[in-house]
C-alpha positions in Angstrom: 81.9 136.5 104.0 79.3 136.4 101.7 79.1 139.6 99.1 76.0 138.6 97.3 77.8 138.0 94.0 77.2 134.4 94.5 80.6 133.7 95.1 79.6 131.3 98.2 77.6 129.1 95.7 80.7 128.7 93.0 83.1 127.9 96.4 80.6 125.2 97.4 79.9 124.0 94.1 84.2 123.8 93.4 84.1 121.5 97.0 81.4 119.5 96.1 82.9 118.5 92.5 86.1 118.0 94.4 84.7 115.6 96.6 83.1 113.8 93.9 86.0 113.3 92.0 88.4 112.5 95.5 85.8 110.3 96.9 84.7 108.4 94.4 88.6 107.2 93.4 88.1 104.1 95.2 84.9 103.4 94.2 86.5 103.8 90.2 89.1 101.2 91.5 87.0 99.0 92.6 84.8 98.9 88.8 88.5 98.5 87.6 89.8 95.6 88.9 87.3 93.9 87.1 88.8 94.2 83.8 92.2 95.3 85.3 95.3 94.3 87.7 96.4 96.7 89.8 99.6 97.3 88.2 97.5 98.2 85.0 95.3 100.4 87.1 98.2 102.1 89.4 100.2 102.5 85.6 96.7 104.6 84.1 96.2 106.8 87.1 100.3 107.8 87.1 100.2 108.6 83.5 97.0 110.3 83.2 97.9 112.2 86.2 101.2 113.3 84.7 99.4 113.8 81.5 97.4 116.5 83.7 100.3 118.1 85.1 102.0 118.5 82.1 100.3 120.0 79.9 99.4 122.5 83.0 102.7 123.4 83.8 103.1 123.9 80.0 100.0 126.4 79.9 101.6 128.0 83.0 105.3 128.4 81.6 106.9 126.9 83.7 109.7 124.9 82.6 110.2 121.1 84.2 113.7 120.9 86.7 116.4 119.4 84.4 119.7 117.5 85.5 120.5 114.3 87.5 119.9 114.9 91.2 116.3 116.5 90.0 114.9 113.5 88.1 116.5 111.1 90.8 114.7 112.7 93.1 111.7 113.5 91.6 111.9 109.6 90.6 111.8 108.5 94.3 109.3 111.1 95.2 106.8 109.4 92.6 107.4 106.2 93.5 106.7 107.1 97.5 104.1 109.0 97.4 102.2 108.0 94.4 103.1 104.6 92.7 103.5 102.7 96.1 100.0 103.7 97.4 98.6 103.3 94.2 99.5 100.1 93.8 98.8 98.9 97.5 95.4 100.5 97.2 94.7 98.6 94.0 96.1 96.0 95.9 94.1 96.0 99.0 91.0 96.4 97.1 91.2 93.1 95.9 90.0 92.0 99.5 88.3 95.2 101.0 85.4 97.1 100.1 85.5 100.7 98.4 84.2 102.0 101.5 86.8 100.7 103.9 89.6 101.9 101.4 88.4 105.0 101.6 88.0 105.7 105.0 91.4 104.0 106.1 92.9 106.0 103.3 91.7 109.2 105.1 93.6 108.1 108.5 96.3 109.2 106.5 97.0 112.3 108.5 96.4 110.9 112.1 99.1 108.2 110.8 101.3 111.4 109.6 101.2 112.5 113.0 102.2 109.9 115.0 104.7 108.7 112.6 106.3 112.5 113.3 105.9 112.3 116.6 107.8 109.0 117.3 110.6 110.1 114.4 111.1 113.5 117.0 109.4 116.2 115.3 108.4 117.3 118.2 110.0 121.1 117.3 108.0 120.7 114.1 104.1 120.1 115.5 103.2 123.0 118.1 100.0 123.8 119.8 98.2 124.3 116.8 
C-alpha cells in the first residue's frame, strides 16, 4: 500500500541493491579466480562475512552462544551451509560460466523440496 511518503521507492530501491549485491556473487567469483584458488576465495567470503556478523551482533548486544555443544554445532553448521558450497561454487566455476552458476545456484529450493519430500517430510510441506 502505497502512503505517498515514498516509502514504495526506498522498498524498491533496498530490493534492487540486494539483488545487485546477491546476483552479482558469482560474477565477483568468477573476476577472482583469476588471481585466486577457490579455497582462498571461499576463506575471504567466510571471514568477511563473519566480520559482518560480528561487529552486528556486537552493535545489537547480543552476546555470541558460549560452551561446547554451541561451537560444535555452530562449527558443523558453517561448514554445511556455507564453507562446502563456497568452496564447490568456486570450484565449479572453474569450468562453468557465471551465468550457469547462478541460475543452478537458484534451483536451490526446488532441490530443498524434493530432498524433503523423499526424506518424509511430508507432515512438514502442506498445501501451501
Amino acid at each position: 500500500m502505497r502512503d505517498g511518503s515514498g516509502g514504495g521507492v526506498r522498498a524498491g530501491g533496498r530490493v534492487a541493491v540486494l539483488a545487485l549485491l546477491w546476483g552479482s556473487t558469482f560474477l565477483w567469483i568468477d573476476l577472482a579466480l583469476e588471481g585466486f584458488s577457490p579455497v582462498q576465495i571461499t576463506f575471504v567470503r567466510c571471514a568477511l562475512g563473519a566480520s559482518v556478523l560480528l561487529v552486528l551482533a556486537r552493535r545489537a548486544g547480543v552476546r555470541l552462544p558460549r560452551g561446547r555443544t554451541a561451537a560444535g554445532r555452530l562449527l558443523v553448521a558453517a561448514f554445511l551451509c556455507n564453507t562446502l558450497p563456497f568452496a564447490l561454487f568456486s570450484l565449479g566455476q572453474q569450468s562453468v560460466d557465471s551465468g550457469v552458476a547462478s541460475v543452478l545456484n537458484a534451483t536451490t529450493p526446488l532441490w530443498s523440496l524434493l530432498i524433503g519430500l523423499v526424506a518424509g517430510e511430508r507432515g512438514a510441506l502442506g498445501a501451501r
